[in-house]
N, C-alpha and C positions, 0 to 999 in steps of 0.2 A: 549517447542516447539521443534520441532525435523526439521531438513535441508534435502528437497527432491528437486528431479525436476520433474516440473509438466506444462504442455501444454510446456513444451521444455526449462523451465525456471527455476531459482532458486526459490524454496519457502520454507517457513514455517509452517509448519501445528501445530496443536494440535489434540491432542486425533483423532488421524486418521485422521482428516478433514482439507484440506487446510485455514489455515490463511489470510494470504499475498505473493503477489508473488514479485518479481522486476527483470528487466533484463536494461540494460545497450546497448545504440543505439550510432548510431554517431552527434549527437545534444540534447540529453536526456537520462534521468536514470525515465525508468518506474516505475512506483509503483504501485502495481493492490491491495487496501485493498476492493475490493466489491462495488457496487452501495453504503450500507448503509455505509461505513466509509468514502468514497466521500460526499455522504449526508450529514452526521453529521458536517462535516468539513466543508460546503461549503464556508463561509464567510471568514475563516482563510487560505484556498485556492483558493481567490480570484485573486492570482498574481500568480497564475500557470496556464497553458492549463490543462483541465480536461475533461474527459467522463462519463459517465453512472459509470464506476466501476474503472476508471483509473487517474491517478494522471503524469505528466511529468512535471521534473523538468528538467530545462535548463542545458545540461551540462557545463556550463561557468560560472554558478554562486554559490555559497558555496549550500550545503545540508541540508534544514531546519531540522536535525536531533532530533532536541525535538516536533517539530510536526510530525516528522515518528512517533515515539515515542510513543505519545499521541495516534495518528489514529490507531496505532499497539495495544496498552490496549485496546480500545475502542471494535476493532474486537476480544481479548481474552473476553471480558465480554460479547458482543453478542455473540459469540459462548459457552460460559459458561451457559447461558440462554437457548438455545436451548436444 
């Protein structure tokens, strides 16, 4: 994956096409893996606010970083697929 910025925000793409994005607010740290890697997740994302394609993690609580992780492979392999 390669580090761009993209809709004004840090992201990650692969093979040209954006991956994941994430930016950092004053009460949370966004995570945007797409509708489908909020889907996938949903159950194990049940203790975060979430949207259609968006994840927000509380900034006052540690960073479930092996579930970034996880939803991060998840969207390398859907976009492998494509």
């Amino acid at each position: 994956a390669t580090e761009k910025i993209s809709y004004g925000i840090p992201t990650f793409a692969l093979n040209g096409k954006n991956l994941v994005h994430f930016s950092a607010y004053e009460k949370h740290i966004g995570f945007y893996p797409g509708a489908n890697g909020v889907a996938a997740f949903r159950d194990r994302l049940s203790a975060y606010e979430t949207s259609k394609g968006t994840v927000r993690f509380p900034i006052d609580k540690p960073l479930p970083f092996d579930l970034i992780k996880q939803i991060t492979i998840y969207c390398v392999g859907q976009q492998q697929q494509k």
